[in-house]
ZALUM-575538 format. One record per residue (C-alpha): residue number from 0; x, y, z; residue in three letters. Coordinates in steps of 0.5 Angstrom, whole numbers, plus 2048, in hexadecimal, padded with zeros to 3 digits. Layout:
N
<node><num>NUM</num><x>X</x><y>Y</y><z>Z</z><residuo>ALA</residuo></node>
...
***
This chain:
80
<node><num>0</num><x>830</x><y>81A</y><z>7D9</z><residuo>UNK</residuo></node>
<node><num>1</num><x>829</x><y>81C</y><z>7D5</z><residuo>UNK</residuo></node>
<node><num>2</num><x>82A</x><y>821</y><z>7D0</z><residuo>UNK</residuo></node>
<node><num>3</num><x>826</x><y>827</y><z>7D4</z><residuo>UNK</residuo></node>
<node><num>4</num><x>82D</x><y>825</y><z>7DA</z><residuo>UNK</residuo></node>
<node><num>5</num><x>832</x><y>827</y><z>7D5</z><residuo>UNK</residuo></node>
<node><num>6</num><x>82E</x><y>82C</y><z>7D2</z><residuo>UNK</residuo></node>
<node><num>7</num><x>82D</x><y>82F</y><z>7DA</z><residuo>UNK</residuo></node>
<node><num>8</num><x>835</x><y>82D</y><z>7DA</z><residuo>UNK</residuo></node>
<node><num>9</num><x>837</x><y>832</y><z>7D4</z><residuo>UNK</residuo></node>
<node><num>10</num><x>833</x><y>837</y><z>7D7</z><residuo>UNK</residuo></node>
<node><num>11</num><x>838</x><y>836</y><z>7DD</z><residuo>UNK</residuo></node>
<node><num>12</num><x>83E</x><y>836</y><z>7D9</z><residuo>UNK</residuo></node>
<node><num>13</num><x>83C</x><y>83C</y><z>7D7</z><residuo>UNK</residuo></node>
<node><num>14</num><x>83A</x><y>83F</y><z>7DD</z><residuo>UNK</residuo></node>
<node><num>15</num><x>840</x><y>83D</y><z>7E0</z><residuo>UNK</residuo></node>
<node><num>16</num><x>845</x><y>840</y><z>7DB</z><residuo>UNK</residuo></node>
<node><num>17</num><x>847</x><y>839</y><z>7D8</z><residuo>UNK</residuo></node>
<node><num>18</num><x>84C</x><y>839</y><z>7D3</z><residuo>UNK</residuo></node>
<node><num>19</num><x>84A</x><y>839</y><z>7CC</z><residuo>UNK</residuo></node>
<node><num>20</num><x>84D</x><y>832</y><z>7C9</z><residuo>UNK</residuo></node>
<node><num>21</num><x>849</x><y>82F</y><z>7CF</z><residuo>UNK</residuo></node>
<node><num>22</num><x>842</x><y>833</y><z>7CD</z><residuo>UNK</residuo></node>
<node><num>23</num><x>842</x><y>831</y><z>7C5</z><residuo>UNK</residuo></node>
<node><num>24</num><x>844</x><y>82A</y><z>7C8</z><residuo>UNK</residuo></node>
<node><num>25</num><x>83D</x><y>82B</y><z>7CC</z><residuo>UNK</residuo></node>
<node><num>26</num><x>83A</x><y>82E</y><z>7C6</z><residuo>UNK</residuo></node>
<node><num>27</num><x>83B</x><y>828</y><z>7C1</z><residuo>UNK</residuo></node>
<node><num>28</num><x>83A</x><y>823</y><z>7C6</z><residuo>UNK</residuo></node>
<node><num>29</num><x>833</x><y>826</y><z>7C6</z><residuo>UNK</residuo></node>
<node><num>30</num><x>833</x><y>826</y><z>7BF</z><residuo>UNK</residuo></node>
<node><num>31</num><x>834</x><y>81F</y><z>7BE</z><residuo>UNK</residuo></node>
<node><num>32</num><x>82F</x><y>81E</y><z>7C2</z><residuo>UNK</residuo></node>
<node><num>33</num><x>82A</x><y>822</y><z>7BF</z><residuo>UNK</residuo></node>
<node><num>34</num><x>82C</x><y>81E</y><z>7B9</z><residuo>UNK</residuo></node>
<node><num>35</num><x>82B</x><y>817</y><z>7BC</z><residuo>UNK</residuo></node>
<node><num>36</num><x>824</x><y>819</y><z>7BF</z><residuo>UNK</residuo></node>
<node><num>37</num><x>821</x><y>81C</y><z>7B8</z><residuo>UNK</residuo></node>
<node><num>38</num><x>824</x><y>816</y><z>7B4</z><residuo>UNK</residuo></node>
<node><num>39</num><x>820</x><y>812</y><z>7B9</z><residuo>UNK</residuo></node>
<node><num>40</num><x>81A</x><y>816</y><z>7B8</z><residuo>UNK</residuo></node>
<node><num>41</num><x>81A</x><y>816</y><z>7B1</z><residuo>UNK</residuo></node>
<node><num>42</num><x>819</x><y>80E</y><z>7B0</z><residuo>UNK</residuo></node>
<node><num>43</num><x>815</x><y>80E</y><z>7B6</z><residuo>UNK</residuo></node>
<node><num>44</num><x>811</x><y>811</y><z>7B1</z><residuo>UNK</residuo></node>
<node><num>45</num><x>812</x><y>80E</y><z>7AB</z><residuo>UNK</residuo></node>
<node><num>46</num><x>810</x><y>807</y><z>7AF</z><residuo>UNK</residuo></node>
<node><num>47</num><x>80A</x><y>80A</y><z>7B2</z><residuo>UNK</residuo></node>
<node><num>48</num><x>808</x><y>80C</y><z>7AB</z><residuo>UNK</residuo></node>
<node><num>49</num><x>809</x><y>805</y><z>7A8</z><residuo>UNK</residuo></node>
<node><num>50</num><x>804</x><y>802</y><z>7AF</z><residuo>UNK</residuo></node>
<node><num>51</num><x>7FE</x><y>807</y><z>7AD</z><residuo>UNK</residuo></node>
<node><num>52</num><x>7FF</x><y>805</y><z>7A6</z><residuo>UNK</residuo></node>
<node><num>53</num><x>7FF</x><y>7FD</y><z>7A8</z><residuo>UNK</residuo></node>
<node><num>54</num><x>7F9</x><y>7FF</y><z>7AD</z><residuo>UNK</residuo></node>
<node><num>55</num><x>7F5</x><y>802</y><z>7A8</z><residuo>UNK</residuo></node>
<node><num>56</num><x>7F6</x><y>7FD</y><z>7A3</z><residuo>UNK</residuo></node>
<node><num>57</num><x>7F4</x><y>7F7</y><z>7A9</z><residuo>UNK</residuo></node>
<node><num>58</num><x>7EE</x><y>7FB</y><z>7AA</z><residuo>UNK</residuo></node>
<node><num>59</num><x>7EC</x><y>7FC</y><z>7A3</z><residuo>UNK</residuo></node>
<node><num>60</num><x>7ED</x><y>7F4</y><z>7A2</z><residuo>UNK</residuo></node>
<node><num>61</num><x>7EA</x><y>7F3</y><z>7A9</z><residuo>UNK</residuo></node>
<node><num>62</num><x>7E4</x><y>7F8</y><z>7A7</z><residuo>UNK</residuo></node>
<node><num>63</num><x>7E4</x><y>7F4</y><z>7A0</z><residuo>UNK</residuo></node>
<node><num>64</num><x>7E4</x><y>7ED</y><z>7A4</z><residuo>UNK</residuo></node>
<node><num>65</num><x>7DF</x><y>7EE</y><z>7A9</z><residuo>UNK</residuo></node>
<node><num>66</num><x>7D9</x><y>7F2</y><z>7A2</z><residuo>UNK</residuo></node>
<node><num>67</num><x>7DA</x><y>7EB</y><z>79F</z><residuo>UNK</residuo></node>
<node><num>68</num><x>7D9</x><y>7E7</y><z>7A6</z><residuo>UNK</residuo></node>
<node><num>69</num><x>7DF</x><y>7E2</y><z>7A3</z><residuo>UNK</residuo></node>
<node><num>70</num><x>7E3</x><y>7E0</y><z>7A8</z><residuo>UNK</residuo></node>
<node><num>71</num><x>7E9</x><y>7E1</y><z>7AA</z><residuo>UNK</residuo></node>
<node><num>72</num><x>7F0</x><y>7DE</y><z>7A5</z><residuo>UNK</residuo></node>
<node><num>73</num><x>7F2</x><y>7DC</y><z>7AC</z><residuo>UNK</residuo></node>
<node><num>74</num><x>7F1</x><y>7D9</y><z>7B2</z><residuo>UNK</residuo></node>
<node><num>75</num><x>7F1</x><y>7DE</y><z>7B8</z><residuo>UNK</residuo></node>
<node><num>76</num><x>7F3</x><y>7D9</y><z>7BE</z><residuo>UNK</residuo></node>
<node><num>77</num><x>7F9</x><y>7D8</y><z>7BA</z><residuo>UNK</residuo></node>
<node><num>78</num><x>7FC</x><y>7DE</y><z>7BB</z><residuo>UNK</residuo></node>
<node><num>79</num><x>801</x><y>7DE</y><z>7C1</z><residuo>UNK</residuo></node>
***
């Protein structure tokens, strides 16, 4: 099930009059979820800051390269 299905199943629990023991269940499962769900986008972001960092300092080494026309420190058809 996606977060939005147990979300829409608790909401039924509640419709339907469910005990209390089982909506908390519900409710935490939820929780837990979120959770997971925020730490995951917490080091998504972290890894896509330290890219756009390695991006620019390629970029301004390549820009730097390609100003005095010196070739590159590799061979680019060794690049598999």
């Amino acid at each position: 099930m996606t977060l939005a299905e147990h979300i829409d199943a608790l909401d039924q629990m509640i419709v339907n009059g469910s005990g209390q023991p089982a909506i908390r269940s519900q409710i935490a499962f939820i929780g837990r979820e979120i959770e997971a769900v925020e730490s995951r986008y917490a080091m998504l972001q972290q890894e896509h800051f330290d890219l756009a960092a390695k991006h620019s300092s390629l970029a301004d080494e390549h820009a730097k390269l390609k100003d005095a026309k010196q070739p590159l420190p590799f061979d680019p058809q060794t690049i598999t």
